[in-house]
C-alpha positions in Angstrom: 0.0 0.0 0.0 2.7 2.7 -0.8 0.1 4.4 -2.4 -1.4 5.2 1.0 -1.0 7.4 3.7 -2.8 6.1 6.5 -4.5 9.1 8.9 -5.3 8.5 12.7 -7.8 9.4 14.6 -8.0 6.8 17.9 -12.0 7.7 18.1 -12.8 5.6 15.5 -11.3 2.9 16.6 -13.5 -0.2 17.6 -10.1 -1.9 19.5 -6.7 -0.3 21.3 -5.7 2.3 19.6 -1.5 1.1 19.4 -3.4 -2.4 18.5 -5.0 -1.0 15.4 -1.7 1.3 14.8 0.1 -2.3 14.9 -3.1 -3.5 12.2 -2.5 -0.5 9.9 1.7 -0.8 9.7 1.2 -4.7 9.1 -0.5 -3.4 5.7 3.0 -1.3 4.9 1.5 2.5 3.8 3.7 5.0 2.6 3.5 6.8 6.1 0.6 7.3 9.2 -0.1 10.8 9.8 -1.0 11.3 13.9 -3.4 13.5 13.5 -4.6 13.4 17.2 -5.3 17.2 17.7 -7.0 17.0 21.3 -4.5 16.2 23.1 -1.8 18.7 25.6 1.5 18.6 24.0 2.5 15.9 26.7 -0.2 13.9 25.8 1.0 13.9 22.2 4.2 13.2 22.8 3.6 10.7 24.7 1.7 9.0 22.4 3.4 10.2 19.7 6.7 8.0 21.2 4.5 4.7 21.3 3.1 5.3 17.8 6.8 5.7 16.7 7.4 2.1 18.4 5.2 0.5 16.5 6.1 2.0 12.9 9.7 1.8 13.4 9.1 -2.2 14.3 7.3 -1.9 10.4 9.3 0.8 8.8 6.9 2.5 8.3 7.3 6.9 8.6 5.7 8.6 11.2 4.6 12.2 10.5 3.1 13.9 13.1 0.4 16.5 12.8 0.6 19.8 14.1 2.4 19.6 16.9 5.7 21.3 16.0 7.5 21.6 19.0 6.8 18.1 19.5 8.6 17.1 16.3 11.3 19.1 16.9 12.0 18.0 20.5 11.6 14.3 19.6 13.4 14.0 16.3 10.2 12.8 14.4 12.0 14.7 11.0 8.0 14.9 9.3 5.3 17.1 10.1 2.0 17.6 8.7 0.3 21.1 9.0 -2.5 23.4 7.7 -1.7 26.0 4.9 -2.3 28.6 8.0 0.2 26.7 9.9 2.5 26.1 7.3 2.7 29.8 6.9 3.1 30.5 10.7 6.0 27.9 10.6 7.8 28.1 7.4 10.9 30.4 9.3 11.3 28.1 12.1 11.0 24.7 10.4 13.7 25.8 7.6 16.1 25.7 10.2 15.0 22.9 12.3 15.4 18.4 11.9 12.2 18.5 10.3 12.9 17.1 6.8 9.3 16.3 5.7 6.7 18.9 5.7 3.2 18.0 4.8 0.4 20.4 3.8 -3.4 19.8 3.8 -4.8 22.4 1.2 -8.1 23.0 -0.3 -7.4 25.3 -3.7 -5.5 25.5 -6.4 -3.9 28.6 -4.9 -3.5 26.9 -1.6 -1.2 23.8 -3.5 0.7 26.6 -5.4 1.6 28.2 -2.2 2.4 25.1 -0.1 5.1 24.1 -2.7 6.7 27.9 -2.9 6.7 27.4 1.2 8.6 23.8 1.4 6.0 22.0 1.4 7.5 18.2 0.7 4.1 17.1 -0.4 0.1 18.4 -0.2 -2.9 16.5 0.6 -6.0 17.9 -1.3 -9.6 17.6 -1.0 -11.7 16.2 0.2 -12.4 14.5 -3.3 -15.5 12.3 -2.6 -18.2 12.8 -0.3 -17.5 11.5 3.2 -18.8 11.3 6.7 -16.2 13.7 8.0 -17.4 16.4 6.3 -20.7 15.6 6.2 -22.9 18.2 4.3 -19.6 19.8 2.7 -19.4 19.3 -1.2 -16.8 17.6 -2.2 -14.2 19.0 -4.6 -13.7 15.9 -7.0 -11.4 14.6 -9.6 -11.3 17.5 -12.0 -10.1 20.0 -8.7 -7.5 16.8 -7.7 -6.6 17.2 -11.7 -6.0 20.9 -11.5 -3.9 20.4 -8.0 -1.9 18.1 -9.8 -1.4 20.0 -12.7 -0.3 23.0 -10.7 2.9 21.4 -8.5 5.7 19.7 -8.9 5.7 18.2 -5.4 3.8 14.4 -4.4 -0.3 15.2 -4.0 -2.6 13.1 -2.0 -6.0 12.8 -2.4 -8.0 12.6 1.1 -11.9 12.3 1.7 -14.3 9.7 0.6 -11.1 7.0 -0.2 -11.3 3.3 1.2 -9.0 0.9 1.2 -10.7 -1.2 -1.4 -9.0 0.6 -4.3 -11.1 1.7 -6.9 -11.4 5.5 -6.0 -7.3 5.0 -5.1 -6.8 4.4 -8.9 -9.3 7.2 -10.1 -7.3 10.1 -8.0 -3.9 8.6 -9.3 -5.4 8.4 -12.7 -5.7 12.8 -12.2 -2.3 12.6 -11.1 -2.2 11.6 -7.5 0.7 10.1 -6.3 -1.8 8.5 -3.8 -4.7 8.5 -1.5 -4.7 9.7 2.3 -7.2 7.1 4.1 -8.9 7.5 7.8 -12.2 5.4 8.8 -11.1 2.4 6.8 -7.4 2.6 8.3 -9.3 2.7 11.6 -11.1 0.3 10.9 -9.4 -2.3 9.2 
């Protein structure tokens, strides 16, 4: 599955949430992003440490989500940010261990801007309709085209994907590298 980014988020989870980390890095993604945003910056790291366990057993990358100072106090070289975030933090994380820097985005424009700041690679979308934004249009393939089109950096689709494959092929058909994938990598 090196087409996949697997994304996190322990409430979904119907057993222990390192147990279904442990499920997801037995299927070999290209990365899992922690996006775990409720927690203290204890918490995370904390957490953050024991997800690392578990994907370095695989080797599979970490990325973390947000947290910066995390990332930068642990080591964990790969964070993954909003375009508002990526602008607070550009300064600090050109001169930090971060090597991989992530960006969700939601335009064209957005992409464009996301590569010009470092960004290593975007997520766009959400492509299909899904649960997590419920009553929120999606985007779909012809704005994942466009993305694509528009950067010279990897682009991941995200929203609406499952494991299954079928939508994975239709975003890389519009020039995905690959497909970002929560409830089913929850799931599994």
């Amino acid at each position: 599955m090196q087409d996949v980014i697997a994304i996190t988020n322990r409430r979904l989870c119907d057993r222990p949430f390192l147990e279904q980390i442990e499920r997801v890095c037995k299927l070999y993604p290209a990365a899992v992003i922690l996006r775990e945003k409720d927690l203290s910056d204890a918490e995370y790291a904390a957490l953050a440490a024991d997800v690392y366990s578990v994907c370095k057993k695989y080797n599979v990358r970490l990325i973390l989500h947000t947290y910066v100072a995390v990332a930068e106090k642990t080591g964990i070289n790969a964070i993954h940010l909003s375009i508002d975030n990526l602008r607070k933090y550009h300064s600090q994380l050109k001169d930090s261990n971060v090597a991989i820097k992530g960006c969700s985005i939601h335009s064209v424009q957005e992409a464009v801007e996301a590569a010009e700041l470092g960004a290593s690679y975007i997520t766009a979308g959400h492509i299909y309709s899904t649960d997590c934004k419920r009553g929120v249009p999606p985007r779909g393939l012809e704005f994942l085209k466009a993305v694509c089109e528009n950067v010279n950096i990897p682009v991941y689709a995200i929203g609406g994907i499952n494991i299954d494959g079928s939508r994975r092929q239709e975003v890389q058909e519009c020039g995905a590298k690959g497909s970002c994938i929560m409830s089913g990598m929850m799931k599994a």
